[in-house]
C-alpha positions as CSV (number, residue, x, y, z in Angstrom):
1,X,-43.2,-17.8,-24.2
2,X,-46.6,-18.2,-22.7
3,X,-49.6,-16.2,-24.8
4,X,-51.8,-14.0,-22.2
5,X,-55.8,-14.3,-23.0
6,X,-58.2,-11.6,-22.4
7,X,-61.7,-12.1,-22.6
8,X,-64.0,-9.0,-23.2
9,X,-67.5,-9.3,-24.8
10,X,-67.2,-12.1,-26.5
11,X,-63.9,-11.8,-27.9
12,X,-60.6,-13.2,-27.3
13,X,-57.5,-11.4,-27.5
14,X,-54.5,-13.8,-27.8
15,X,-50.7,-12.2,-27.4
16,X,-48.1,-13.5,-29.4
17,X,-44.8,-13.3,-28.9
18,X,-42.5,-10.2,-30.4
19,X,-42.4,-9.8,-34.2
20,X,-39.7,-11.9,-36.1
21,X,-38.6,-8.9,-38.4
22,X,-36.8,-6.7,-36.4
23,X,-39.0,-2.9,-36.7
24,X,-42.0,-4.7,-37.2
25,X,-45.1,-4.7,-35.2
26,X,-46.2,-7.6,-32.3
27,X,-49.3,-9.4,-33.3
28,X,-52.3,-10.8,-31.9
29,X,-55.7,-12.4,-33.0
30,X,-59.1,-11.1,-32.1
31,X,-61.6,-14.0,-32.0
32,X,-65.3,-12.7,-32.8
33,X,-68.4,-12.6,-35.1
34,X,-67.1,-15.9,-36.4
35,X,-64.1,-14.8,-37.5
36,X,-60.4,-14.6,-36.3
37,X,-58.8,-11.3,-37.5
38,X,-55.5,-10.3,-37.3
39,X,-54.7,-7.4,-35.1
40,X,-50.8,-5.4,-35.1
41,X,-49.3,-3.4,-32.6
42,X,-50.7,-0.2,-31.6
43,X,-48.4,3.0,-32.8
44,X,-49.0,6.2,-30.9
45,X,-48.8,9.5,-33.0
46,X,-46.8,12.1,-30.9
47,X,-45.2,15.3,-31.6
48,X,-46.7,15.7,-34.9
49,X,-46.0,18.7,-37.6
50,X,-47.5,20.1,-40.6
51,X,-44.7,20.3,-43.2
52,X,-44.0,21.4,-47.1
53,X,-45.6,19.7,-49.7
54,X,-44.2,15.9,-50.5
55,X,-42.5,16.1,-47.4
56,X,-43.0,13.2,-44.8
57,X,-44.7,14.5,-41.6
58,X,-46.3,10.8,-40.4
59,X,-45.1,7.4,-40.6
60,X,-47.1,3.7,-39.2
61,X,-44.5,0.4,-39.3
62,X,-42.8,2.2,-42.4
63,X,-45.2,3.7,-44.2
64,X,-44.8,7.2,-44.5
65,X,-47.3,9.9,-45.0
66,X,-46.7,13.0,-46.6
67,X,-47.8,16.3,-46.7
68,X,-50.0,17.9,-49.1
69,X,-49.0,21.4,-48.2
70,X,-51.6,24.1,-49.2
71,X,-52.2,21.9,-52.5
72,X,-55.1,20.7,-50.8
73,X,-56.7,19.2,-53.9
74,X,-53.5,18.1,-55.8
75,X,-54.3,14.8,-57.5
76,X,-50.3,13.4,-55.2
77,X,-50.4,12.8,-52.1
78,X,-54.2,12.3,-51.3
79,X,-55.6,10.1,-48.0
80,X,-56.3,7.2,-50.8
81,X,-52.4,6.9,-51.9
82,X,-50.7,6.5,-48.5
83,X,-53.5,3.8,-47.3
84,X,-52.9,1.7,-50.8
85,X,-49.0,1.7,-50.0
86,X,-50.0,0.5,-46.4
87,X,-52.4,-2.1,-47.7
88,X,-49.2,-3.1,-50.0
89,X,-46.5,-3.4,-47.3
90,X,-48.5,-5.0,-44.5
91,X,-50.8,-7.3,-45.5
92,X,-48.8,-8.1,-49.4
93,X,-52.4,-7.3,-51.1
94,X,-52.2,-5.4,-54.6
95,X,-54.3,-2.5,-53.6
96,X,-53.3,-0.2,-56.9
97,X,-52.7,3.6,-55.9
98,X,-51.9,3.9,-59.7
99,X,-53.2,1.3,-62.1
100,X,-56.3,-0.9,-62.0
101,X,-58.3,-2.4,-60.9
102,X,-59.7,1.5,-59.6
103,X,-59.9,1.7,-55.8
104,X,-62.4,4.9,-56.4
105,X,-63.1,7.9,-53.9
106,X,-62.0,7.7,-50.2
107,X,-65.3,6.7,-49.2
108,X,-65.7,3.7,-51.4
109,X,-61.7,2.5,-50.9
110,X,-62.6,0.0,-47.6
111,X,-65.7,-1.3,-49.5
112,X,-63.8,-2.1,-52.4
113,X,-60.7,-3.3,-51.1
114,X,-63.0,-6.6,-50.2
115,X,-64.9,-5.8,-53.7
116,X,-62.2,-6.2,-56.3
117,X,-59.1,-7.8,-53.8
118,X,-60.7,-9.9,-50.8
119,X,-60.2,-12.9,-52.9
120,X,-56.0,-12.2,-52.5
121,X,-54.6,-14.6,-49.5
122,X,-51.4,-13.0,-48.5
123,X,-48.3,-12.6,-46.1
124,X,-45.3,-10.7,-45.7
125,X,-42.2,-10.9,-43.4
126,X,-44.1,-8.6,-40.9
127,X,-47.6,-10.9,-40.5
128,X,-45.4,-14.3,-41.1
129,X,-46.7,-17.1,-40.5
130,X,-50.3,-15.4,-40.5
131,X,-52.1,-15.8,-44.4
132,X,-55.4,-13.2,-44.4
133,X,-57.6,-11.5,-46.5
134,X,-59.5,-8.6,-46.2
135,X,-62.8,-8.3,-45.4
136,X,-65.1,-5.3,-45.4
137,X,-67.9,-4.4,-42.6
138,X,-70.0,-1.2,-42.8
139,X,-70.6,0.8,-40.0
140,X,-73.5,0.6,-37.5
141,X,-74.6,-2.8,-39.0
142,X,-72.1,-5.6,-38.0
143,X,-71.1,-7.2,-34.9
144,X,-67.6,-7.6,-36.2
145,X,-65.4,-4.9,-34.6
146,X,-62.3,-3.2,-36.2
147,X,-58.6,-3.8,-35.4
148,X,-55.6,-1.5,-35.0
149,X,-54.5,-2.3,-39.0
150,X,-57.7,-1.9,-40.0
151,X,-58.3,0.6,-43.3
152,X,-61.4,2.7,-42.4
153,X,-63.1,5.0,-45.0
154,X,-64.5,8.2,-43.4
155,X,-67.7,11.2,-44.0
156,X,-67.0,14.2,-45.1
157,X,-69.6,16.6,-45.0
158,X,-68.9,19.9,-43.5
159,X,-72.3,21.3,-44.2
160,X,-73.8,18.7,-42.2
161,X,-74.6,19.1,-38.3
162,X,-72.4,17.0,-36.7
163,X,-71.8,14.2,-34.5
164,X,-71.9,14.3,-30.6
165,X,-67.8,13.4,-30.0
166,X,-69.1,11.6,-26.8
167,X,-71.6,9.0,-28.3
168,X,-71.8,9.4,-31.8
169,X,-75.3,9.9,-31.9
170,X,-76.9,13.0,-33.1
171,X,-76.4,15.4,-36.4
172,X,-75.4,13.3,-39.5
173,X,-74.9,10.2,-37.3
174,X,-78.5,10.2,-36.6
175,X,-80.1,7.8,-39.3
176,X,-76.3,7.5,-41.3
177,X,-77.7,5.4,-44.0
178,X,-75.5,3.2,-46.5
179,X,-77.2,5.0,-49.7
180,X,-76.3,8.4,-48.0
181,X,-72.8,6.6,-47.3
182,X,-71.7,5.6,-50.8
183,X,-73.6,8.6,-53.0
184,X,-70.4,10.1,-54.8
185,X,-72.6,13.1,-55.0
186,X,-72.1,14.0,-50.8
187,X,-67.7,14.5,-51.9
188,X,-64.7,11.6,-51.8
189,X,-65.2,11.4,-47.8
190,X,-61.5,10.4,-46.4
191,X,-59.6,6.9,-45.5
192,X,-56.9,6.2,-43.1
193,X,-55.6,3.0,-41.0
194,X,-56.3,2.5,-37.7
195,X,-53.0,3.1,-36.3
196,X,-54.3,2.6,-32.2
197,X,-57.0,1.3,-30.9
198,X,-57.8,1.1,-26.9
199,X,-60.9,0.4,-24.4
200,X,-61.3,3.5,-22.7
201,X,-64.4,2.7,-20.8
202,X,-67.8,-0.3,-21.3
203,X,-68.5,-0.3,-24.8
204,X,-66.4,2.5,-25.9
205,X,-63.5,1.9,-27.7
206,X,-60.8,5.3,-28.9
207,X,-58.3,5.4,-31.1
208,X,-55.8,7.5,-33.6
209,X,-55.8,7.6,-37.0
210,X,-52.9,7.3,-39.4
211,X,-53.8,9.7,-43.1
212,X,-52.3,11.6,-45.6
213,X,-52.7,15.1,-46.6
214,X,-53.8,18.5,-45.7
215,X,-57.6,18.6,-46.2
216,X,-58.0,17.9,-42.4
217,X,-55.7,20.4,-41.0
218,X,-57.1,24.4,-40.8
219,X,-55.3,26.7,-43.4
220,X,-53.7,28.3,-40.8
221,X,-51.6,25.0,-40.0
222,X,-50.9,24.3,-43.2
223,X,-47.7,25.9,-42.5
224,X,-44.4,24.2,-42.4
225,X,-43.6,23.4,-38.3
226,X,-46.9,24.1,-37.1
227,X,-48.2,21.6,-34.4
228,X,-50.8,19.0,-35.7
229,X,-52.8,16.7,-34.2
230,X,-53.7,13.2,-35.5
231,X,-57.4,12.1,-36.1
232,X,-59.0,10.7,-33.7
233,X,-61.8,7.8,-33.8
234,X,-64.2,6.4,-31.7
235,X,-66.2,3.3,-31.7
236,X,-69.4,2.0,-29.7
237,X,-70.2,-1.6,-28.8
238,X,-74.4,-1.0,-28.7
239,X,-77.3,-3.1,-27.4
240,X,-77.5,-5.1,-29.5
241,X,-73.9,-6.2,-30.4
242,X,-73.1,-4.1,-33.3
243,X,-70.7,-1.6,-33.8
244,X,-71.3,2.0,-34.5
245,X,-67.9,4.7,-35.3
246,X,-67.9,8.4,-35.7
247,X,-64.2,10.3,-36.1
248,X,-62.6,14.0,-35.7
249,X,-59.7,15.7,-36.4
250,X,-58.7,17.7,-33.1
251,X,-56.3,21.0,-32.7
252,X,-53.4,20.5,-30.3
253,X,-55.6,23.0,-27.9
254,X,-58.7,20.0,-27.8
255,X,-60.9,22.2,-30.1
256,X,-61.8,20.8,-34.1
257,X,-60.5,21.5,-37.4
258,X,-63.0,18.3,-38.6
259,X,-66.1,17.9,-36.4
260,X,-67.4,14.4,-35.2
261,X,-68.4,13.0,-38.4
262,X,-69.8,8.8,-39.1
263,X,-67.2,6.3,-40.0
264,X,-68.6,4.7,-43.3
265,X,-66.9,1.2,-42.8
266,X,-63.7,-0.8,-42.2
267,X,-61.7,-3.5,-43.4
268,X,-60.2,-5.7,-41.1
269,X,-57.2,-8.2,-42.1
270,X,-59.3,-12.0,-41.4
271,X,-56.7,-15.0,-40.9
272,X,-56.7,-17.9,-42.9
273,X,-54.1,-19.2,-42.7
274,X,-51.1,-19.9,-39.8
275,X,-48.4,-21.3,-41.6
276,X,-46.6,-19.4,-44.4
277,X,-43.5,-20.3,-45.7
278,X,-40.3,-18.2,-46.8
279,X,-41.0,-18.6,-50.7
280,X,-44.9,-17.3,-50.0
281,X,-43.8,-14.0,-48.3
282,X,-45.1,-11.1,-50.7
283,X,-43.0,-7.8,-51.0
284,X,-44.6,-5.6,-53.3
285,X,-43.5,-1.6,-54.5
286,X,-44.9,0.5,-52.0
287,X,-42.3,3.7,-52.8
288,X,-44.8,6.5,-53.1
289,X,-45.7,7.3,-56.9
290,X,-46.4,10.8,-56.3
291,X,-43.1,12.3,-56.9
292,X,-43.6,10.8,-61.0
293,X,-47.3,12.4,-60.9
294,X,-46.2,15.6,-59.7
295,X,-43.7,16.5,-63.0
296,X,-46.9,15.3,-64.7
297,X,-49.4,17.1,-66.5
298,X,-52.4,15.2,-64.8
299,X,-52.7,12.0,-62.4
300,X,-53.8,10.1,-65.6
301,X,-50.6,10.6,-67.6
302,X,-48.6,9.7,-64.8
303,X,-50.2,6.6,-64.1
304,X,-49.5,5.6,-67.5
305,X,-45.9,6.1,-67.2
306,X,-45.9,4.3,-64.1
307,X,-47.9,1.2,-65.3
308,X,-45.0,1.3,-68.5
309,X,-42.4,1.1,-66.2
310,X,-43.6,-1.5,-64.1
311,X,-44.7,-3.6,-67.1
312,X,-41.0,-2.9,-69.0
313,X,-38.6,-6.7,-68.9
């Protein structure tokens, strides 16, 4: 099969042929900043509703999300948990949603992924033959763009102006700062995976996002049924080739439940290698460990159950 190229600011896009594991995304590489990243197959969210808590209402390349109901700040089932699993499953990297090393807050998750696992070179059945390894860029101050894979971490600050949905400027994306970014004191912020991600016009670049839980959704649709809309994302080529992000969450009717808010940073999936063999494919647990924290007393005691388990001959 003949690979089609695409060249667009510097980049080049290079189609692969279909997956090799049947229900598993087609692949491509994005040349760029001096690095080749791996990019997986867009997945369009459609027809999306809220339902009860620990029920799936989401899935990306089988990874399920689930709902967090009205238990909107249960320790199960938060934005961090469903991004770990996905991290797990995709790429075969041992991002922990339970155990050590500690992923922290939302916010801090794509940062540290690089922090505590970018020295992890991995593969699985669904990015075979590829080898990467995850590498971190924060937003506004990199010429390295993200990829539909990517795991972004996300603002939150509802008492903040906020962003102008068109260009990201204005509000708190004026002056976004990365002291401002990482200061536990401004909340855990959010973090998804970049489930699409399109040229819609120049420099602009749009996409959907793929997240767990209900702190995004309005109280009034955190009802089992009710239509839901996934987060959306948006990301600017500037001037001066980096790339700045801002995200929403929108209601089915194109109004907000989360206004335009900065993207913190991204993680992106960087090849290394092309030639993986059978016995280096990783499959790791990536069953959700919320059902075992939710007969718990507290995330903590769970955890230690789970680790137990996992450690038992």
């Amino acid at each position: 099969m003949m690979c089609r190229v695409l060249l667009f600011l510097g980049l080049v896009w290079v189609w692969l042929p279909g997956p090799a594991v049947a229900g598993t995304p087609a692949l491509r590489e994005v040349n760029g900043c001096g690095r080749t990243f791996l990019e997986i197959e867009g997945q369009a969210a459609s027809g999306l509703k809220w339902a009860g808590y620990g029920e799936e209402f989401d899935s990306l390349w089988g990874v399920a999300a689930y709902s967090n109901g009205t238990q909107v700040r249960a320790a199960c089932y938060q934005c961090t948990e469903a991004v770990h699993r996905f991290v797990r499953y995709m790429y075969g990297v041992e991002s922990y949603y339970c155990g050590l090393p500690v992923m922290g807050n939302a916010r801090y998750v794509a940062r540290n992924l690089e922090r505590l696992l970018g020295d992890q070179v991995r593969s699985t059945p669904r990015i075979a033959p590829y080898k990467v390894k995850l590498e971190n860029y924060f937003n506004g101050a990199t010429q390295c763009r993200p990829v539909t894979g990517a795991v972004v971490s996300l603002e939150v600050d509802f008492s903040a102006e906020p962003c102008d949905a068109a260009t990201g400027s204005g509000g708190l994306c004026d002056g976004y700062t990365k002291a401002r970014a990482y200061d536990a004191s401004n909340g855990a912020g959010h973090v998804a995976v970049l489930r699409r991600l399109e040229q819609i016009s120049g420099r602009i670049w749009e996409g959907d996002l793929f997240a767990q839980h209900g702190r995004m959704y309005s109280a009034r649709e955190r009802h089992r049924n009710a239509p839901i809309a996934a987060g959306r994302i948006r990301f600017e080529r500037r001037a001066d080739g980096t790339w700045a992000g801002w995200w929403w969450t929108p209601t089915p009717d194109g109004g907000y439940h989360t206004p335009p808010m900065p993207v913190v940073s991204w993680t992106n999936p960087v090849i290394v290698g092309r030639d993986a063999t059978d016995d280096e494919l990783v499959e790791l647990d990536t069953s959700s460990a919320c059902p075992a924290v939710a007969a718990t007393a507290s995330w903590a005691q769970a955890c230690e159950q789970i680790r137990a388990a996992r450690n038992a001959p």
